[in-house]
MOPAC internal coordinates of N, CA, C and O (Angstrom, degrees):
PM7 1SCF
backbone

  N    0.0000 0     0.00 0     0.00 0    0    0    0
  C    1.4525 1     0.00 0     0.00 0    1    0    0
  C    1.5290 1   112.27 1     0.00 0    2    1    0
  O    1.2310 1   124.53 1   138.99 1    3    2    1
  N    1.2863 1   108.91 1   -41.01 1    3    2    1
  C    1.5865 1   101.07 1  -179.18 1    5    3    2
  C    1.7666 1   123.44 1   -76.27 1    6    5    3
  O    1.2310 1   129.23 1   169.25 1    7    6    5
  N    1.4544 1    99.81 1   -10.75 1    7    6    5
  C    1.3193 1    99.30 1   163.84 1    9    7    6
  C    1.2558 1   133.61 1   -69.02 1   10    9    7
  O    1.2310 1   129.07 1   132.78 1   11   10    9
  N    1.7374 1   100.13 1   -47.22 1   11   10    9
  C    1.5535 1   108.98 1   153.68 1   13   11   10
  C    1.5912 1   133.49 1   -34.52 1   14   13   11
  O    1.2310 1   129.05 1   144.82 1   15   14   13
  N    1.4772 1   100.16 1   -35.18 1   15   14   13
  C    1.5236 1   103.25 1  -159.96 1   17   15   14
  C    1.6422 1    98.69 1  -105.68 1   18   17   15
  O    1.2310 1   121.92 1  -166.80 1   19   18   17
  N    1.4401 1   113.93 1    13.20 1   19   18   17
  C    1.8165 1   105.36 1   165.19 1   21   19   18
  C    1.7509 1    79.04 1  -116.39 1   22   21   19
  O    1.2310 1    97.68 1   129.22 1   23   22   21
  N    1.1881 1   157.39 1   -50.78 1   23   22   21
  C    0.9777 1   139.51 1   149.94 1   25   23   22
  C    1.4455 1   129.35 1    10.05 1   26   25   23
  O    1.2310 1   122.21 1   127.01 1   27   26   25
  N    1.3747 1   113.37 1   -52.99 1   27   26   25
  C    1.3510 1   131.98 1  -173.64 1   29   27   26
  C    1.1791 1   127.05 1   -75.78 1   30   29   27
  O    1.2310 1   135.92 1   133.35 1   31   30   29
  N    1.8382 1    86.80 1   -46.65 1   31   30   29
  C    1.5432 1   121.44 1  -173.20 1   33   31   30
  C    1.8565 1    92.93 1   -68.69 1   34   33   31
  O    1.2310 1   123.00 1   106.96 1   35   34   33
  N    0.8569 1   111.86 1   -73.04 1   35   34   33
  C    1.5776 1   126.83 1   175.46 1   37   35   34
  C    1.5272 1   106.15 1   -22.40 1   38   37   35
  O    1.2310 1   114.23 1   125.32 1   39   38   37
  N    1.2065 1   128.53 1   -54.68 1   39   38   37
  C    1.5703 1   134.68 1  -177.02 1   41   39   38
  C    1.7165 1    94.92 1   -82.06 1   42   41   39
  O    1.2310 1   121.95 1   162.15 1   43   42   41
  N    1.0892 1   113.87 1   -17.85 1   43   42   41
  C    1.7137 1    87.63 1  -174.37 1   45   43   42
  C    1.4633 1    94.05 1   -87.56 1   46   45   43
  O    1.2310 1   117.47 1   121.91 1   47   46   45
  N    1.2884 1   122.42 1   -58.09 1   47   46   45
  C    1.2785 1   143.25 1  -167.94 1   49   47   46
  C    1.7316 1    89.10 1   -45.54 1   50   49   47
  O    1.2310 1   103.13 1   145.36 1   51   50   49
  N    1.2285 1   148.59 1   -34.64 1   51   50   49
  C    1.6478 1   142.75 1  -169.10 1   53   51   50
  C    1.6795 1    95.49 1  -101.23 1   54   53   51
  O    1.2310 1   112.61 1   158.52 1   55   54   53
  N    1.1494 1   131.56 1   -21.48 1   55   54   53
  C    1.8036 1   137.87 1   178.99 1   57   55   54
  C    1.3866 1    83.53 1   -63.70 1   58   57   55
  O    1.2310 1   121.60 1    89.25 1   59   58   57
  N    1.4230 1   114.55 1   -90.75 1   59   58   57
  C    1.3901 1   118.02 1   167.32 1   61   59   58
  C    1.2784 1   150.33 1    12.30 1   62   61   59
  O    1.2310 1   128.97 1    93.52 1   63   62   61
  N    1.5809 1   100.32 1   -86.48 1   63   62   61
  C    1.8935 1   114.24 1   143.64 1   65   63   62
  C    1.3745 1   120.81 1   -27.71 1   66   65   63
  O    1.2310 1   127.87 1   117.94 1   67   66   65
  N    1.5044 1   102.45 1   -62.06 1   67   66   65
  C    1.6531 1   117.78 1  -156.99 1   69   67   66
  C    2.0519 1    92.45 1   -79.11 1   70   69   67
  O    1.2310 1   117.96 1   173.09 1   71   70   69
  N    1.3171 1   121.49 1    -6.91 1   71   70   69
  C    1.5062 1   109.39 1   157.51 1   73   71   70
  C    0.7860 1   109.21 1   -93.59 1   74   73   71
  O    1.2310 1   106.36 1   165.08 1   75   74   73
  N    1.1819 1   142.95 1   -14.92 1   75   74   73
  C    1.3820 1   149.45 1   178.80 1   77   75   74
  C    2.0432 1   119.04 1   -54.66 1   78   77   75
  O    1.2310 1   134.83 1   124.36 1   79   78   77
  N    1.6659 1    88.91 1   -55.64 1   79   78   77
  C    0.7693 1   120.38 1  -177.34 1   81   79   78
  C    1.8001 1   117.24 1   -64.23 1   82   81   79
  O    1.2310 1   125.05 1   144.80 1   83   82   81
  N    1.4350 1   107.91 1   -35.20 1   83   82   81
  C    1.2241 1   129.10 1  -168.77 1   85   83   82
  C    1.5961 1    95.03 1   -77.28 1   86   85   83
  O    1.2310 1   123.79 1   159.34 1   87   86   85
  N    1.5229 1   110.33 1   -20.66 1   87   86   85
  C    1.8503 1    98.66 1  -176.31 1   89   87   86
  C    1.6274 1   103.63 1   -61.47 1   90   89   87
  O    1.2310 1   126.70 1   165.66 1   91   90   89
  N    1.1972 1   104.73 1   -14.34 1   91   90   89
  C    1.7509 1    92.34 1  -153.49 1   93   91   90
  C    1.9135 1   101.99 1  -106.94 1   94   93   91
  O    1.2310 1   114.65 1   178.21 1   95   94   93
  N    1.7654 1   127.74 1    -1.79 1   95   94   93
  C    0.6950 1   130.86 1   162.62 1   97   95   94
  C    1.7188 1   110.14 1  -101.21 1   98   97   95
  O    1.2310 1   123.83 1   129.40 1   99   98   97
  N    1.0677 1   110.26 1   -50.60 1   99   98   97
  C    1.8687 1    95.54 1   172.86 1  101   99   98
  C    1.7405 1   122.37 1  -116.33 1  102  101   99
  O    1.2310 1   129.74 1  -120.80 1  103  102  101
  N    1.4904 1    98.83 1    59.20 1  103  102  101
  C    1.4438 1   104.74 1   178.75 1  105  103  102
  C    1.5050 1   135.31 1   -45.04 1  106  105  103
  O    1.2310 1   124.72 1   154.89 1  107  106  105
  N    1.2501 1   108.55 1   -25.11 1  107  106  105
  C    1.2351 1   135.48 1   157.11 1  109  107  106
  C    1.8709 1   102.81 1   -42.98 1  110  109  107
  O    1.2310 1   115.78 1   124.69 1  111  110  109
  N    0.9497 1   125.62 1   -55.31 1  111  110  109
  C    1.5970 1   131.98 1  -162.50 1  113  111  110
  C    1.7990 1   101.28 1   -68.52 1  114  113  111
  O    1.2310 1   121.57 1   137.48 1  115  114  113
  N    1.1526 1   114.61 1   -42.52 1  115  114  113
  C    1.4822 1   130.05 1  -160.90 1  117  115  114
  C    2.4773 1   102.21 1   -85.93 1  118  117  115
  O    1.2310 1   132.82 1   161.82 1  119  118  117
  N    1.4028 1    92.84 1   -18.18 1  119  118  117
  C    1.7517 1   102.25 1  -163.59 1  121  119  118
  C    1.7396 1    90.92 1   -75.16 1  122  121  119
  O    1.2310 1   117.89 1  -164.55 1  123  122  121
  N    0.7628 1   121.62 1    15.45 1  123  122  121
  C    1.7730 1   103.42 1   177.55 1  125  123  122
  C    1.8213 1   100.41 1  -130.46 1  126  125  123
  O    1.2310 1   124.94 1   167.48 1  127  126  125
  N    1.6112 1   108.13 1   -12.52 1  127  126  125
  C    1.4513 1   118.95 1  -172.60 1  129  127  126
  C    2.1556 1    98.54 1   -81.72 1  130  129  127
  O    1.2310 1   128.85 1   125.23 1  131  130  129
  N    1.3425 1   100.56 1   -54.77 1  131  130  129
  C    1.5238 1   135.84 1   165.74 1  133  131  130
  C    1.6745 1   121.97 1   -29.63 1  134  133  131
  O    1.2310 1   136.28 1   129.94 1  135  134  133
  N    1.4209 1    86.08 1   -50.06 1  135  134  133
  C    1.9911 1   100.72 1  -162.54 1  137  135  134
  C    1.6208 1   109.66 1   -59.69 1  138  137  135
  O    1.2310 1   124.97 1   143.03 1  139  138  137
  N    1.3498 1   108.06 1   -36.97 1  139  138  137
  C    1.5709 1   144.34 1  -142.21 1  141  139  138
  C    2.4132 1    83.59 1   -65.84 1  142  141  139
  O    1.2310 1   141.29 1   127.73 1  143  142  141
  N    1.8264 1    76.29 1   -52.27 1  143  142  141
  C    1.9029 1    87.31 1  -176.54 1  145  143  142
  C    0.9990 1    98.98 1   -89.07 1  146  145  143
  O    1.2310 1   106.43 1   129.23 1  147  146  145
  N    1.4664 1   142.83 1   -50.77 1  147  146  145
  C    1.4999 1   129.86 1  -157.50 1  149  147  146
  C    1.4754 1   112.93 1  -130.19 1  150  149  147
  O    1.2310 1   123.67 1  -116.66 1  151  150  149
  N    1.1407 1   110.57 1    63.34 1  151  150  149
  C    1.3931 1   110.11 1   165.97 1  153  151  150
  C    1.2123 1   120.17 1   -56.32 1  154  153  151
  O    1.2310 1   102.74 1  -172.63 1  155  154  153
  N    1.3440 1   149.25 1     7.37 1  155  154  153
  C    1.2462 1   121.74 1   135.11 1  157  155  154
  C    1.6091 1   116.53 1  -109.92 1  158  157  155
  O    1.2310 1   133.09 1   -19.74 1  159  158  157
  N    1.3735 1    92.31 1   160.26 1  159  158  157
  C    1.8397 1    88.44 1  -178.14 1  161  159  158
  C    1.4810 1   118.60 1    74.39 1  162  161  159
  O    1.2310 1   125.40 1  -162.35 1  163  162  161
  N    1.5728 1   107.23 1    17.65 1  163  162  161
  C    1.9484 1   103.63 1  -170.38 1  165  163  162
  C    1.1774 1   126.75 1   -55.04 1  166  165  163
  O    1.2310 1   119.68 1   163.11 1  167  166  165
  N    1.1415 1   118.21 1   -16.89 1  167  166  165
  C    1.3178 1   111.61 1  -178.71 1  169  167  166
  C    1.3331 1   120.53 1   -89.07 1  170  169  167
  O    1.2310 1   122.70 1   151.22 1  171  170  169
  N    1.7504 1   112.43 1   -28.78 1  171  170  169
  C    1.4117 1   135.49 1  -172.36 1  173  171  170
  C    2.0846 1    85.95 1   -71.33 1  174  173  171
  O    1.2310 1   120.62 1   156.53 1  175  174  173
  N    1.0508 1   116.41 1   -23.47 1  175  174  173
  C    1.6985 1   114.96 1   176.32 1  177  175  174
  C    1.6149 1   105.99 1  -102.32 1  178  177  175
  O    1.2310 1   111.20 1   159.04 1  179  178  177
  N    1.1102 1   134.17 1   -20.96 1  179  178  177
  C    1.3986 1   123.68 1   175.46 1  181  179  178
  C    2.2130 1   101.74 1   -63.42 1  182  181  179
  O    1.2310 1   138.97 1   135.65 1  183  182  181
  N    1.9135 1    80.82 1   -44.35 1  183  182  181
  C    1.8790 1    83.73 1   167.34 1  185  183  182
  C    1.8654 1   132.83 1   -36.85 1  186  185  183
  O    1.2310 1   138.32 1   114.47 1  187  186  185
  N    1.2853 1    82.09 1   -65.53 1  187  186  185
  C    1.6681 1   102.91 1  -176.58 1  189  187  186
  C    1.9722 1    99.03 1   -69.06 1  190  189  187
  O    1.2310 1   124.72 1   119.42 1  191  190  189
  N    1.3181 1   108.55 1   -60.58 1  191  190  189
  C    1.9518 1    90.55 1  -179.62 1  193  191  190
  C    1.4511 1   111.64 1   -43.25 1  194  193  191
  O    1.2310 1   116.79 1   134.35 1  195  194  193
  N    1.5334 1   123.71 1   -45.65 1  195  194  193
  C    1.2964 1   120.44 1  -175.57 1  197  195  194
  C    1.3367 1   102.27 1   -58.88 1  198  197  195
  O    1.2310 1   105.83 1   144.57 1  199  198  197
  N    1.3445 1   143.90 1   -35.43 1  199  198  197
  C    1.2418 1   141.44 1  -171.66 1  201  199  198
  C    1.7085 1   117.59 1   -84.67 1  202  201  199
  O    1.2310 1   137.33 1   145.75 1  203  202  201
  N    1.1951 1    84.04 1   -34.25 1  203  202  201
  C    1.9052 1    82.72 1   162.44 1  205  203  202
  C    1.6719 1   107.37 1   -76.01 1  206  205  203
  O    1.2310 1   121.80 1   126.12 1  207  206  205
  N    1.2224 1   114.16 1   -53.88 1  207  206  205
  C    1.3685 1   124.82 1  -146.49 1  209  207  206
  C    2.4882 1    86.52 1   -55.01 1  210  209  207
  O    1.2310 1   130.35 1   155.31 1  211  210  209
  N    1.4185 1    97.64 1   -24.69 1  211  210  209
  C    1.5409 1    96.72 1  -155.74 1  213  211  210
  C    1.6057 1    92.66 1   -67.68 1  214  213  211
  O    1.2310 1   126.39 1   115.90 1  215  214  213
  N    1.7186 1   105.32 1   -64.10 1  215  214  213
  C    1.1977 1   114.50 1   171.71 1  217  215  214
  C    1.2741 1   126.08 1   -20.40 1  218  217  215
  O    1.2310 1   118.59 1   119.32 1  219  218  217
  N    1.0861 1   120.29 1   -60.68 1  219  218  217
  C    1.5419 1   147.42 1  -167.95 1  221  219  218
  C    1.9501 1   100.61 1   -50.35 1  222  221  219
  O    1.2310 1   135.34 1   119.14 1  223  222  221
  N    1.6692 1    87.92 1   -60.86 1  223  222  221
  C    1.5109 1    98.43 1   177.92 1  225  223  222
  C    1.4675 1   124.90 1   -54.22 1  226  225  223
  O    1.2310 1   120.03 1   131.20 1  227  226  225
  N    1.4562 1   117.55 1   -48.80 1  227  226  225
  C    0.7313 1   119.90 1  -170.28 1  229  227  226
  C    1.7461 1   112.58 1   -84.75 1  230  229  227
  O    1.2310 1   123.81 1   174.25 1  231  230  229
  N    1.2995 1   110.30 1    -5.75 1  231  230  229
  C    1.3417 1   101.66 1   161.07 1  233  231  230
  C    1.4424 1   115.35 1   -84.61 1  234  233  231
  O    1.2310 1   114.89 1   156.19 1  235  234  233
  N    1.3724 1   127.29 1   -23.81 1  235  234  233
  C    1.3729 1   126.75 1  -171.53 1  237  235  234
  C    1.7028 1   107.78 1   -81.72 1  238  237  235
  O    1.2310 1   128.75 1   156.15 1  239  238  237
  N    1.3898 1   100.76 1   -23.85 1  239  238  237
  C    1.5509 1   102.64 1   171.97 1  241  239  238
  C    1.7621 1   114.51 1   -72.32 1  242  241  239
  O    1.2310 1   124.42 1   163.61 1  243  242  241
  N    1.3596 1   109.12 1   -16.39 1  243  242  241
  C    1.3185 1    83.43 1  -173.40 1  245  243  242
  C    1.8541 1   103.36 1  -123.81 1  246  245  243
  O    1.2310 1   118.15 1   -32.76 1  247  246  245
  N    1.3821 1   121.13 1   147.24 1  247  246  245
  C    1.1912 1   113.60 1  -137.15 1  249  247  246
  C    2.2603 1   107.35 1   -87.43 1  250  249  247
  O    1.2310 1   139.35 1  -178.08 1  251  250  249
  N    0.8534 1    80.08 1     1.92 1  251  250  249
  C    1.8210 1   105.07 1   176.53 1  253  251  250
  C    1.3465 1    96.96 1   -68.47 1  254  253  251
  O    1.2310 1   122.87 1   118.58 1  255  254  253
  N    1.1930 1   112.11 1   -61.42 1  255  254  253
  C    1.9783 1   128.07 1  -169.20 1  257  255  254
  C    1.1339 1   124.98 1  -103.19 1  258  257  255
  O    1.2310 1   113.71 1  -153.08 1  259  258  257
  N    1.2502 1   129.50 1    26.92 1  259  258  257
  C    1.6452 1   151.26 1  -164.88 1  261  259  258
  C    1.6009 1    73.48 1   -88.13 1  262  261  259
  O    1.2310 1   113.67 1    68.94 1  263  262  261
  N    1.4231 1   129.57 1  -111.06 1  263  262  261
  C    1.0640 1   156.53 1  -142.78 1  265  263  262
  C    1.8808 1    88.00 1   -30.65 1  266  265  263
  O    1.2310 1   127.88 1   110.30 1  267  266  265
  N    0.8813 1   102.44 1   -69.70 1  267  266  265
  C    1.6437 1   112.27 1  -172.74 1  269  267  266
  C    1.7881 1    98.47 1   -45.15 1  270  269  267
  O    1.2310 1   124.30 1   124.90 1  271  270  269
  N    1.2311 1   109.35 1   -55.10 1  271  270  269
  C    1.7883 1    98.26 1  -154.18 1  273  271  270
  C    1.2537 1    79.82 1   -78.93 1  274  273  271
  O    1.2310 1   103.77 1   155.79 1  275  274  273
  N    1.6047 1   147.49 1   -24.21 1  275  274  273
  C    1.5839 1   131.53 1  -174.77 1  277  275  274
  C    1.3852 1    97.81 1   -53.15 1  278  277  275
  O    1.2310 1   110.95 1   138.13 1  279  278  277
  N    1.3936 1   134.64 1   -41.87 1  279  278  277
  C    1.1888 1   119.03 1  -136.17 1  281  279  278
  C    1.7958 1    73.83 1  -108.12 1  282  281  279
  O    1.2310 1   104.95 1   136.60 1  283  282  281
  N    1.9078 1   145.43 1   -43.40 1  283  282  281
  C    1.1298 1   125.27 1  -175.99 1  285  283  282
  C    1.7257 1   110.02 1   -55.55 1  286  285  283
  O    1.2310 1   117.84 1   178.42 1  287  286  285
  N    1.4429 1   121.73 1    -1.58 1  287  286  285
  C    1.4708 1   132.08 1  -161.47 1  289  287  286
  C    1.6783 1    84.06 1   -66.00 1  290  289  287
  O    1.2310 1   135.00 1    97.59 1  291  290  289
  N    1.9398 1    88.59 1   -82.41 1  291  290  289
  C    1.1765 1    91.68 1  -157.03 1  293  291  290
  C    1.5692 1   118.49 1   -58.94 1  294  293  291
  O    1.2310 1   122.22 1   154.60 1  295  294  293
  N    1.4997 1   113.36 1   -25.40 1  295  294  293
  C    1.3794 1   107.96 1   174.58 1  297  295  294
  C    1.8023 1   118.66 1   -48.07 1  298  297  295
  O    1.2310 1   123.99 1   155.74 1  299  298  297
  N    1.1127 1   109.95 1   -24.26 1  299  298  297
  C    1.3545 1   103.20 1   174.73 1  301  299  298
  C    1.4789 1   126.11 1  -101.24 1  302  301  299
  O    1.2310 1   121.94 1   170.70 1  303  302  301
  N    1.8265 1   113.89 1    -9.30 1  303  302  301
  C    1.4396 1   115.80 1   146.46 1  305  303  302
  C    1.4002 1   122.76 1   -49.39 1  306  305  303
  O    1.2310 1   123.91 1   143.49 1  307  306  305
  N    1.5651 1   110.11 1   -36.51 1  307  306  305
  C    1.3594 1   103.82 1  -177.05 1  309  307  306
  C    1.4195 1   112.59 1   -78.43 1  310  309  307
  O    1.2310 1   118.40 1   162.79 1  311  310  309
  N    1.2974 1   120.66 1   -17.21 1  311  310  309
  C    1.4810 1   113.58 1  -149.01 1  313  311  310
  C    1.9493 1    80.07 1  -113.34 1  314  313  311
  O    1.2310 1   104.50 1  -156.11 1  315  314  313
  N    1.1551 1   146.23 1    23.89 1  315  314  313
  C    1.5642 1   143.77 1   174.12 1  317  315  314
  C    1.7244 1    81.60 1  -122.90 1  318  317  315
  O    1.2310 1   111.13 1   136.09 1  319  318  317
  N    1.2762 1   134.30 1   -43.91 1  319  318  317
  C    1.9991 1   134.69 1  -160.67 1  321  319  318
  C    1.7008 1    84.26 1   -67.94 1  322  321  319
  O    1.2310 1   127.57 1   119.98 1  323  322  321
  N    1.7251 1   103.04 1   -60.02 1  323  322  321
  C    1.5292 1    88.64 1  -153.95 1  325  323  322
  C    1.6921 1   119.09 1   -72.04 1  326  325  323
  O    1.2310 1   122.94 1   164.23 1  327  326  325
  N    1.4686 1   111.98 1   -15.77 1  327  326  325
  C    1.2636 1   105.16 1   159.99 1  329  327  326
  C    1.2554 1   122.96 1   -77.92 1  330  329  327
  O    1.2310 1   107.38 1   159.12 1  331  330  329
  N    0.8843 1   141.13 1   -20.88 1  331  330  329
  C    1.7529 1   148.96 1   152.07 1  333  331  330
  C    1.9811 1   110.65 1   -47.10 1  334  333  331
  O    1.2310 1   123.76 1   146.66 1  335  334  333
  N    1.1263 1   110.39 1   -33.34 1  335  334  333
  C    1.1162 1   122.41 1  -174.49 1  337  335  334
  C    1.6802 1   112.52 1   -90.47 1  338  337  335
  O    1.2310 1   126.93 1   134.89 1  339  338  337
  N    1.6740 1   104.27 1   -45.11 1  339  338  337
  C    1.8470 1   105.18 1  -176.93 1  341  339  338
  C    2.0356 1    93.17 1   -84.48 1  342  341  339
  O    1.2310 1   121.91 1   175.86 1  343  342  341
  N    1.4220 1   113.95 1    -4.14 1  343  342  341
  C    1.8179 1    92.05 1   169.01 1  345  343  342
  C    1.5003 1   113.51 1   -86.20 1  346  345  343
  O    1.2310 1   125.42 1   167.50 1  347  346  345
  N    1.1225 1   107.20 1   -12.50 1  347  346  345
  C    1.6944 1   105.55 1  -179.69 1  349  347  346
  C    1.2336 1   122.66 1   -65.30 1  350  349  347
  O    1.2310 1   120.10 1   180.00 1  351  350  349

């Protein structure tokens, strides 16, 4: 079972990355997801999520840095909620 479940972790953690990655080839796709938190400068933030979002992945893919990017994960759920929350 626990092989399965870094298995998993491993493919989510590279899904991840590889959206990550996608901010910086079709930014356009991500500017209406973006606006909601950072209406100004969206694209200069579609930049930086893709750059966390890669990081993030690629630490969760590999089983050394799971623990760490689990916890940079949620640090950056909170920090995309609470700007979604102080633009309202």
């Amino acid at each position: 079972m626990p092989q399965q479940n870094s298995r998993a972790a491993t493919v989510a953690g590279l899904v991840l990355a590889g959206t990550g990655l996608s901010h910086f080839v079709v930014p356009q796709v991500y500017e209406s997801f973006t606006k909601p938190a950072f209406p100004d400068n969206t694209r200069t933030h579609v930049y930086i999520d893709g750059g966390i979002e890669t990081v993030v992945g690629l630490g969760l893919a590999a089983r050394k840095t799971r623990k760490l990017a689990l916890a940079g994960l949620v640090a950056y759920l909170l920090y995309l909620g609470g700007n979604v929350v102080r633009q309202k």
